[in-house]
C-alpha positions in Angstrom: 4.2 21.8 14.5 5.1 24.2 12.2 4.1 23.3 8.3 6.6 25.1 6.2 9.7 23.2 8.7 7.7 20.0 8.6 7.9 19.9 4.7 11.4 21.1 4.7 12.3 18.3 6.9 10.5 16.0 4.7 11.6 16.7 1.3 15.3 17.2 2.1 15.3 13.5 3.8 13.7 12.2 0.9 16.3 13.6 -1.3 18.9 12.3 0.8 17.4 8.5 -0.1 17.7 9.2 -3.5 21.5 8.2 -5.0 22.1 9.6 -8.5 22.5 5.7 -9.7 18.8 5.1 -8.6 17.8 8.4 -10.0 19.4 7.1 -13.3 22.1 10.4 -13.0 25.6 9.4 -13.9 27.9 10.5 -11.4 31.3 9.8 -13.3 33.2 9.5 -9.5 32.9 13.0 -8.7 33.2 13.8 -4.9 29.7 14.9 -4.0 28.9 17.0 -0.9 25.4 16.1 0.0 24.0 12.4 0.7 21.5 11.4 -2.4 20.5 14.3 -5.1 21.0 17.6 -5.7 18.3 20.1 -5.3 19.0 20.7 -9.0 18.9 17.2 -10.0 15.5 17.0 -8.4 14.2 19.9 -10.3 15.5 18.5 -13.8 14.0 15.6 -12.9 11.0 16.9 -12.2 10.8 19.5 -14.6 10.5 22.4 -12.5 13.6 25.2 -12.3 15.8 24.6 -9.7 14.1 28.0 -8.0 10.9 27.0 -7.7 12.2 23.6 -6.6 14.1 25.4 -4.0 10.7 27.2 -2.8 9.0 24.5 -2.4 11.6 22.2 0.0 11.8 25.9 2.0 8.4 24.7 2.6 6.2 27.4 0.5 4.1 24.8 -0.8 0.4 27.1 -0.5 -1.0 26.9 -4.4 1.3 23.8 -5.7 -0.4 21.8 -7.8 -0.9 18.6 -7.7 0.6 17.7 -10.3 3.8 19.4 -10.0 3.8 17.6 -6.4 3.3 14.5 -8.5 6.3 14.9 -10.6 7.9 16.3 -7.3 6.9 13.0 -5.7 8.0 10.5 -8.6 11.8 12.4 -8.6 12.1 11.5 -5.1 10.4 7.9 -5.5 8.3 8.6 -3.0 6.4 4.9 -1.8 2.5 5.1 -1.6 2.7 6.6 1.7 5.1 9.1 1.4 3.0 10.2 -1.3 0.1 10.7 0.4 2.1 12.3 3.6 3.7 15.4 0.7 -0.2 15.4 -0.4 -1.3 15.9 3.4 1.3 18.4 4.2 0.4 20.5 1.3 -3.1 20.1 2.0 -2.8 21.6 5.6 -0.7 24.5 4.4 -3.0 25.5 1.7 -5.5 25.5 4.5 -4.2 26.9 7.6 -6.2 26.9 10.2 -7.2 29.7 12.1 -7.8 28.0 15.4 -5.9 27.1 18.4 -4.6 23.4 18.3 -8.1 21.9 19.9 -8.4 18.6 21.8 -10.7 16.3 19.7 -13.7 15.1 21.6 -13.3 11.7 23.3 -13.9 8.9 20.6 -16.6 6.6 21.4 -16.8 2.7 19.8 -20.6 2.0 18.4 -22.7 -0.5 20.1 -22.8 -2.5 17.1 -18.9 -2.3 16.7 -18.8 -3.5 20.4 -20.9 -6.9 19.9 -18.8 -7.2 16.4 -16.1 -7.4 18.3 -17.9 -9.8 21.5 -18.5 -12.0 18.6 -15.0 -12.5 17.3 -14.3 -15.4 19.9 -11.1 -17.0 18.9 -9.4 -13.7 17.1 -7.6 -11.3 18.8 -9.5 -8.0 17.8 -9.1 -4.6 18.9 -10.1 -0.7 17.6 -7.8 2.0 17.7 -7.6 6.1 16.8 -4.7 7.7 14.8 -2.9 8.0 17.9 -2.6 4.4 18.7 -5.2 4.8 21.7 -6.5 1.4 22.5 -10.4 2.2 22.4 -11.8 -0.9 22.7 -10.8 -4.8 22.6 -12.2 -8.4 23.0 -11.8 -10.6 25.3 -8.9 -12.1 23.3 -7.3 -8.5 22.7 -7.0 -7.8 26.9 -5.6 -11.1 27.2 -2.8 -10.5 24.4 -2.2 -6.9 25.3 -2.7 -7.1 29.3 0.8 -5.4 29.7 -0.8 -2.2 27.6 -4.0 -1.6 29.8 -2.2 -2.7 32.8 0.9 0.2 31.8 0.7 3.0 33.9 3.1 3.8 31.2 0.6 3.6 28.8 -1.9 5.8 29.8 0.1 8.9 30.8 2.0 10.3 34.0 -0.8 11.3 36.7 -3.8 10.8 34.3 -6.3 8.5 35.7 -8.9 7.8 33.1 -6.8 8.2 30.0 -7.0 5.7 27.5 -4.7 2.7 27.1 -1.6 4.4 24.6 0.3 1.5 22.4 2.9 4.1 21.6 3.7 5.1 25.2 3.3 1.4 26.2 6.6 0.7 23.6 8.5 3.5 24.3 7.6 4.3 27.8 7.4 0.9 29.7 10.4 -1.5 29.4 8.0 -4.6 29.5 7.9 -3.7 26.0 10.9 -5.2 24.7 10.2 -8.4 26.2 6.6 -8.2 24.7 7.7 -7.8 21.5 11.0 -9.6 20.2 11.2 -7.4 17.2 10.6 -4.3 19.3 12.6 -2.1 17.4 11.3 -2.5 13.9 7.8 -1.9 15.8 8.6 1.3 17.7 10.2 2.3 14.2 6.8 1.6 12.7 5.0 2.9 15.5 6.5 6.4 15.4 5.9 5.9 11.2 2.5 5.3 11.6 2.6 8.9 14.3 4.3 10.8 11.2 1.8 9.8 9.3 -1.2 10.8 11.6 0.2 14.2 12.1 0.7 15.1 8.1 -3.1 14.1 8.3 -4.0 16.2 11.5 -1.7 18.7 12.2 -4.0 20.6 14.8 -5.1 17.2 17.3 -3.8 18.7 20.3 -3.4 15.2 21.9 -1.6 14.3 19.1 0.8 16.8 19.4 1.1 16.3 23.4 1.7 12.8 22.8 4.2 13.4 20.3 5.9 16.4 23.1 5.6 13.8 25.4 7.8 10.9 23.7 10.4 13.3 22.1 11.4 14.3 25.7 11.4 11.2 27.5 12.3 9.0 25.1 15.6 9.3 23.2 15.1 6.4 20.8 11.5 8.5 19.9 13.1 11.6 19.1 15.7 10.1 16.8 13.2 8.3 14.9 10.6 11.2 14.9 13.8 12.9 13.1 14.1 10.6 10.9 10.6 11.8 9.1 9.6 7.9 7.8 5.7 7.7 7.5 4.0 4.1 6.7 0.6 3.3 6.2 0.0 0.1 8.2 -2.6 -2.4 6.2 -1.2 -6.2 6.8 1.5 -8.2 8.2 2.8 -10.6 10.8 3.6 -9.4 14.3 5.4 -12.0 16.6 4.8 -11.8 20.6 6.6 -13.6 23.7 3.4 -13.4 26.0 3.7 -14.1 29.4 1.3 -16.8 29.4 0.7 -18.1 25.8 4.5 -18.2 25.3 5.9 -17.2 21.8 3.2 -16.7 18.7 3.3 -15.1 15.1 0.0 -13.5 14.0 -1.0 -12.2 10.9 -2.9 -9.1 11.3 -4.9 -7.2 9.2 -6.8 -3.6 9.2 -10.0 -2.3 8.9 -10.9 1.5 8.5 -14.4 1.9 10.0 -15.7 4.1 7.6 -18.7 5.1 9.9 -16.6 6.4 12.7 -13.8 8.8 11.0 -10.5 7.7 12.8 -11.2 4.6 13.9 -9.5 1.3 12.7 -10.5 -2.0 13.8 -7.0 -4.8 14.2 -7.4 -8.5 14.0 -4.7 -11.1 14.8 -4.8 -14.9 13.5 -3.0 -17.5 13.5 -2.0 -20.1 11.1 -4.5 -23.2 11.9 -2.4 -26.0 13.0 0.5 -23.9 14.2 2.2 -23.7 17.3 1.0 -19.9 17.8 -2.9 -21.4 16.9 -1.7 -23.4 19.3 -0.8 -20.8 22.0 -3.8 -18.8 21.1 -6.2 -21.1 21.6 -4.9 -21.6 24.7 -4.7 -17.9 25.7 -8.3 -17.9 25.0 -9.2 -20.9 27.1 -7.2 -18.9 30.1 -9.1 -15.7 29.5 -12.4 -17.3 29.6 -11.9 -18.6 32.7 -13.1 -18.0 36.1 -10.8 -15.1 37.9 -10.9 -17.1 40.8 -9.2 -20.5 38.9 -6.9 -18.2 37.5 -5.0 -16.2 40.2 -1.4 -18.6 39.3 -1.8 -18.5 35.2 0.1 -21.3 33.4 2.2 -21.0 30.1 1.3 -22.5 27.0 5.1 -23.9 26.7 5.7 -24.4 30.7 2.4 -25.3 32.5 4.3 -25.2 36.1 4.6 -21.1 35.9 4.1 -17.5 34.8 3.3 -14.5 35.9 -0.1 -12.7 37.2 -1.7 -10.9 34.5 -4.4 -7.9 35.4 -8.0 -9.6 34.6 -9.1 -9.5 31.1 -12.4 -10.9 31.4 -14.8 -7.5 31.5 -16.6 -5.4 28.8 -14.8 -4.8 25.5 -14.2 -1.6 26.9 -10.4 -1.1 28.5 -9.7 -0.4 32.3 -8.3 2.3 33.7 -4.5 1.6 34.7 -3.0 3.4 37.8 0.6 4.0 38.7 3.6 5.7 38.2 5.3 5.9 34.9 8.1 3.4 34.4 11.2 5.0 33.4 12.0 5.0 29.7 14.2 2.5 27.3 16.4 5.1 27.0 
């Protein structure tokens, strides 16, 4: 990914959010030619000429200081994370590397992290990379997400061995949509959350595959990989139709494991007395179960059906899913 056409990219779809009326710039009904502000306007904002301003969206951002990408940043009202992507971007270009794009070695989860997350008996928990690779999960997690490490989707097209991927699960396997009723506001977040990761790490070669990998197969990826949106994802609710608990809303939260750079541990709750407590509580019963007393899985809302899931109940640790790659959304 080149640095000076990422932060071209960036700033001039910033600008483009930007209407004079927010910007407090009269406009007086002229016709104007470009969505949001001028480059000029940003400048005088700012307080930068409208040269240097010019420089900088070209992408020559090496020796910018921070505090003229501050003032750069509060004419475009950038949000807390588009702050920090501009800060990111500039960081990387000020210190290019001089290396080939490596592959990172493979991420491990700590013993201790591992029985942290054993112990969490009754909340969905789970530990992912920057990438959104699934690198470990309770028992509750592989019930909830049994689609993703069952994917072959989600692990990558003749890759036995790869990692469970929750951005190819949403983009690459049409379960997905069904999984997820607001599926579109969480691939838009997903792919956010992949901007975000890259301003951060711009030479993870696995990050840039994966990212090669969605923009070609997935036309829905590439248009919102265009859009350059980043988000930092902290808390929230997430709702789920789950082929065996039914339909539940979870509040989740996130953890940065400051021990293990890269690694953030995911929890899911529910509200106690609620339907999706409910539906949880039942999900858990179901993975706790013999496999054997399991093999035709009742639903939460219709205990005469539903569908197979792979088995859940093994280490913390996720499977390895086989197959062939389910065609795209798009």
């Amino acid at each position: 990914m080149d640095r000076k056409e990422e932060i071209r990219e960036f700033l001039i779809s910033r600008r483009a959010k930007v209407s004079p009326e927010q910007a407090g710039i009269p406009s007086y009904g002229e016709l104007r030619r470009v969505p949001g502000l001028r480059r000029e306007e940003v400048a005088q904002l700012a307080g930068v000429s409208t040269d240097y301003y010019t420089r900088l969206e070209r992408g020559s951002i090496r020796g910018v200081s921070d505090s003229v990408l501050e003032a750069v940043a509060s004419a475009l009202q950038l949000d807390e994370a588009e702050r920090a992507h501009l800060m990111d971007l500039a960081r990387t270009a000020n210190t290019p590397s001089r290396r080939a794009p490596r592959r990172p070695p493979q991420q491990r989860v700590r013993p201790g992290v591992l029985r942290l997350l054993d112990g969490m008996t009754g909340v969905v928990a789970m530990v992912q990379n920057g990438r959104s690779d699934v690198l470990a999960a309770n028992l509750l997690g592989r019930a909830l997400y049994a689609e993703v490490f069952d994917s072959p989707a989600s692990s990558g097209p003749d890759t036995p061995g790869r990692l469970p991927n929750q951005a190819r699960y949403i983009f690459l396997d049409p379960r997905a949509a069904d999984l997820y009723p607001d599926w579109r506001a969480i691939a838009a977040t997903t792919v956010a959350m992949l901007r975000t990761e890259t301003g951060r790490k711009p030479h993870d070669r696995e990050l840039n595959e994966l990212v090669g990998e969605l923009t070609t197969r997935s036309g829905l990826f590439a248009a919102l990989w265009a859009g350059h949106d980043v988000r930092i994802h902290t808390t929230g609710t997430k709702r789920f139709h789950h082929p065996v608990a039914g339909d539940l809303s979870l509040q989740y939260e996130t953890l940065d494991l400051p021990g293990d750079e890269g690694q953030t541990l995911f929890t899911f709750t529910a509200e106690p007395g609620s339907a999706s407590a409910n539906a949880l509580a039942f999900l858990a019963s179901w993975a706790a179960s013999p496999p054997e007393e399991t093999t035709q899985p009742t639903t939460a809302s219709d205990p005469a059906s539903g569908p197979a899931l792979p088995d859940t109940r093994s280490h913390a640790h996720p499977g390895t899913p086989k197959g062939k790659t389910e065609p795209s959304h798009d």
